[in-house]
N, C-alpha and C positions, 0 to 999 in steps of 0.2 A: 631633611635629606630625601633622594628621589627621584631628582632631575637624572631623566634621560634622553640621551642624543644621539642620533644615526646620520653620519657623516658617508654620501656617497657610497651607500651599501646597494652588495651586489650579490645573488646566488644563482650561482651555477649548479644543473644536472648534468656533465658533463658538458654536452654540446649546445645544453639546452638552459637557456635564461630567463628564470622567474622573478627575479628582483632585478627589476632593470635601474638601479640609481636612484635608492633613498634618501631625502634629506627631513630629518624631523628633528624637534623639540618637543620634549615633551618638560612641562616645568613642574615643580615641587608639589603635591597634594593635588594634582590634576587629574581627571575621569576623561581619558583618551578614547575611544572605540574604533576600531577597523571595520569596517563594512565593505561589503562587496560580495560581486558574485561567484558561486562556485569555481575555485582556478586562480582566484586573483592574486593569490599571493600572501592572504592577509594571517591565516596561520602559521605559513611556512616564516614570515617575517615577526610575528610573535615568538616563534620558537628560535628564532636566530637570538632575538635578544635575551631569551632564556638559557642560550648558549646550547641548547639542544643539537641546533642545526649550526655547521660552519660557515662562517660568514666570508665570501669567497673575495672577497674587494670589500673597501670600506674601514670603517670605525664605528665601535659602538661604545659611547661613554656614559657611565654612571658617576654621577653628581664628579661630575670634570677627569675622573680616570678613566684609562683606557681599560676596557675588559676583553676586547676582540676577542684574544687568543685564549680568554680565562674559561676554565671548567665553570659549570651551574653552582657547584657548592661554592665556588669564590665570588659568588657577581652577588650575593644576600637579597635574591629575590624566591618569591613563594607563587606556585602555579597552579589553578584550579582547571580540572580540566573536563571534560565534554562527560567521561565516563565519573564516574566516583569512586572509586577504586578502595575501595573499606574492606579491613579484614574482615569476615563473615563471622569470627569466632570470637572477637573484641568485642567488649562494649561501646557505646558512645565514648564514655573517658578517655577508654585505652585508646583508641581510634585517633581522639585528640590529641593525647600525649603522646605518641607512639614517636613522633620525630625529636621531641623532647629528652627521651628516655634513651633511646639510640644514639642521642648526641652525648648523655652523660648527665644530662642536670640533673640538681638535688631534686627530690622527692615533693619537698613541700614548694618547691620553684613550678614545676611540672603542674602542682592540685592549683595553686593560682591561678599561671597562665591557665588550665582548662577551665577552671570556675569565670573565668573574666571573659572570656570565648564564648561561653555557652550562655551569659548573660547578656551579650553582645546580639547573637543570632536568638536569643529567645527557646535555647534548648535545656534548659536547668531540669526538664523536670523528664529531661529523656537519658542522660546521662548514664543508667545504668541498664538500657535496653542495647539491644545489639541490633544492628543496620536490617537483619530481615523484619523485625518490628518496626519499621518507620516504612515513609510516607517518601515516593521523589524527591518531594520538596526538602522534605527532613535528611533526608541521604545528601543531596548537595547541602545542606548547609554545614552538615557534620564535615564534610570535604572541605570547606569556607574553613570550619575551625580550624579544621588541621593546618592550612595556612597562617590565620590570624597568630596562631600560637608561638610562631617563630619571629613575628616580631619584624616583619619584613624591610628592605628599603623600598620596594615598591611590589605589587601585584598582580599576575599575568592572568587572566581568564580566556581559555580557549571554547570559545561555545558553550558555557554550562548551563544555558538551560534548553540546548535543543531537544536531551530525551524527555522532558518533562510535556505534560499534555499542557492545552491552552488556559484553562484556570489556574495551576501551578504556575505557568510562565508569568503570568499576573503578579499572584503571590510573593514569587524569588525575586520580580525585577523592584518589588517596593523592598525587599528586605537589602537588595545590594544597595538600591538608591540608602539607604537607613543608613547601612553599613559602614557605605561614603561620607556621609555627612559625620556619623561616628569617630571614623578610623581619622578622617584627615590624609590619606594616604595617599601616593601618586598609585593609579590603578591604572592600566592598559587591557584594554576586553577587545573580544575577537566575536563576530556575530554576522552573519548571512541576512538577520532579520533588522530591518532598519525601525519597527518599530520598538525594539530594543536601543537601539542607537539613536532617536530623536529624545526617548525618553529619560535615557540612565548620563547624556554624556554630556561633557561641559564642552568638548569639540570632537567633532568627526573627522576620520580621515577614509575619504573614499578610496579605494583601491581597485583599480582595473589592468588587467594583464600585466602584472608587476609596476605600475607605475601608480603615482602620486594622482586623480583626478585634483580633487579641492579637499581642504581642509577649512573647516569653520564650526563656528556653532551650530546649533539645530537649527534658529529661525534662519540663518547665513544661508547655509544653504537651501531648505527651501525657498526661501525667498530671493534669494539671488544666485542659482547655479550660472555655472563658470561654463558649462558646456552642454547639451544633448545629451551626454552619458548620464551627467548630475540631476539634470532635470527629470531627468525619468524614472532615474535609481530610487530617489527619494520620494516620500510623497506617496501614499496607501489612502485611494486608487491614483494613478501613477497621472504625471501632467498632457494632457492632451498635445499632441504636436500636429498640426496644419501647415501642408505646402500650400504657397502662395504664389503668386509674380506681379509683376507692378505695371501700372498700367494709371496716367494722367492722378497722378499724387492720391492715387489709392491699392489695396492690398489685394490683387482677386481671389480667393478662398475656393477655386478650382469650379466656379459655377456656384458654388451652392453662398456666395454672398459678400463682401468687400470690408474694408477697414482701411479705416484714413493711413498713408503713408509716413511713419516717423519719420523719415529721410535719415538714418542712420549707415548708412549705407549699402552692404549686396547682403541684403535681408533673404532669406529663402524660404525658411520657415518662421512660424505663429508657436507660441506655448501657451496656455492655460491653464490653472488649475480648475478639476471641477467643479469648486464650490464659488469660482469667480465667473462664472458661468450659471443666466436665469432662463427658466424658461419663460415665454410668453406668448402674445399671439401671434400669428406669422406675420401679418402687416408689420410688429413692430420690432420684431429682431434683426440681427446685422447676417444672421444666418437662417439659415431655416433646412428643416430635415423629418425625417418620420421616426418615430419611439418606436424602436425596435427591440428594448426589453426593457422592464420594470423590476428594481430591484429593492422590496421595500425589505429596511433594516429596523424599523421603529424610529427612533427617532429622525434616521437618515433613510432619504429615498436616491436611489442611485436611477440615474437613466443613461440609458444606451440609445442614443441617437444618429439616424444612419446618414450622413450631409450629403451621400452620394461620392461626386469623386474629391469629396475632401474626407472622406473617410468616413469612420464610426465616433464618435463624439460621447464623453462622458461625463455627465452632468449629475451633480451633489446638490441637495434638494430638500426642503423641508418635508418629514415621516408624515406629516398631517396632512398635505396635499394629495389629492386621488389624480392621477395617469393613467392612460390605454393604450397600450401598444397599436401598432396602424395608425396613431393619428398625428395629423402632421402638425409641428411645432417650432414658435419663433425660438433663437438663442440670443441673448442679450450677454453680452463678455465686456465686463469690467476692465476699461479702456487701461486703466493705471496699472493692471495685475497683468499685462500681456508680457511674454518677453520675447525676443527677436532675437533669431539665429542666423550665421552663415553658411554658406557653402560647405566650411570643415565641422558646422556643428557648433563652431565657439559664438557665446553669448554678445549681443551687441547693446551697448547701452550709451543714452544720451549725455 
């Protein structure tokens, strides 16, 4: 059980339309993620299907019913959310059990479900501390339990780990992936950070200005974005874009250097990622430009390369290699990793 569905959903602020015409599946035991940028839409449509937010046009069904119109307590879904919201004066236990206990269940029903939660997220041995003795990390997972415990048909996550600093975001994103593989459960996550969303999701769904970009895997869409928004969105540091124009069956890269013409039609723009992209000597690249910053990461060297008026260029590079900013340098771009765009931006392929 789990499958959920959004039939033509639509939310209105009055005058104003943020969900412009949803259509998704999501199927049984699936790890969904929303990504997008601030505005897009992508909590406000989590929280619809939470029934938080009314759903102004449309159908939303869980495992083949309709709940559109259904209160939160009727739809038997569990929501983690950005804050963690822990009584300050409970323990871990109570914390856990507390929706259990409110609902009515037996005593020894409540000490299970908590004992099987806390073995679940690895908290056995904090169970009788209260939320101001834990750790971030520890505080959302206590908040995980308190979901896990009800025994969900599926699972909402709205950003739970953006208060968390960069080593905890580490930490929670292997304990969810843990979690997933655990529970078996349909999850839906909500996340601004896409390196949350290559890592934690079986499929992404991109979100822009209320609407649908692409949906796919992690490799899907890096490697094959649907459009300009996708290609850029994804991908940390993000895919380089070059305008071009054509000229006797080749590509001119604005002066600073050419590429054979695919003939795919009214091509406009060049995409690359940075790491399909080498440097070399200037005789022997299809580009050439001057190192205008050096970004050594240890094992990754990032370069900032200035093409002139084909822009700034970003080049992913082995940590071992030494670079000098001022000098000039060929670009060698991996003919097969290129992709071509139109006029509107959408992706063109052979």
């Amino acid at each position: 059980m789990g499958a959920i569905e959004l039939k033509a959903v639509e939310k209105w602020f009055g005058d104003v339309q943020v969900i412009k015409g949803i259509d998704l599946a999501v199927e049984e035991g699936e790890f969904i993620i929303f990504v997008g940028p601030s505005g897009c839409g992508k909590s406000t449509l989590l929280r619809m299907i939470a029934g938080l937010e009314e759903t102004s046009r449309g159908q939303i069904l869980i495992d083949g019913e309709d709940v559109t119109a259904e209160p939160p307590a009727k739809r038997g879904l569990a929501m983690v959310f950005q804050s963690y919201a822990l009584y300050p004066h409970m323990s871990v236990r109570e914390n856990v059990g507390f929706g259990l206990k409110t609902a009515g269940r037996p005593k020894a029903e409540i000490d299970r479900a908590v004992e099987e939660a806390a073995r679940a997220l690895r908290l056995e041995s904090y169970l009788d501390r209260r939320p101001k003795d834990l750790s971030g990390g520890q505080r959302q997972r206590v908040a995980i339990g308190r979901a896990i415990v009800r025994n969900p048909t599926a699972f909402l996550f709205d950003e739970p780990l953006s208060n968390l600093d960069a080593a905890l975001r580490v930490e929670m994103r292997y304990e969810i992936a843990k979690l997933s593989q655990t529970l078996k459960s349909t999850m839906i996550y909500v996340t601004h950070d896409q390196v949350e969303a290559m890592t934690l999701a079986d499929r992404i769904v991109v979100l822009h200005d209320g609407l649908i970009e692409q949906i796919g895997t992690p490799k899907e869409l890096y490697n094959h974005p649907g459009n300009l928004f996708v290609a850029q969105f994804i991908g940390s540091p993000k895919m380089n874009i070059l305008a071009c124009t054509r000229s006797k069956g080749m590509l001119d890269l604005e002066g600073a250097g050419s590429l054979p013409d695919p003939d795919l039609g009214a091509i406009c723009q060049i995409g690359i990622r940075p790491e399909a992209i080498t440097p070399v000597a200037p005789e022997n690249g299809q580009m050439t430009g001057v190192i205008d910053i050096v970004e050594y990461l240890g094992a990754d060297t990032f370069l900032i390369v200035d093409c002139g008026g084909a822009g700034k260029v970003t080049v992913r590079t082995d940590g071992a290699a030494d670079f000098e900013t001022g000098r000039t340098t060929g670009l060698l771009l991996a003919e097969d990793k290129l992709h071509y765009f139109d006029g509107n931006g959408q992706a063109l392929r052979g």
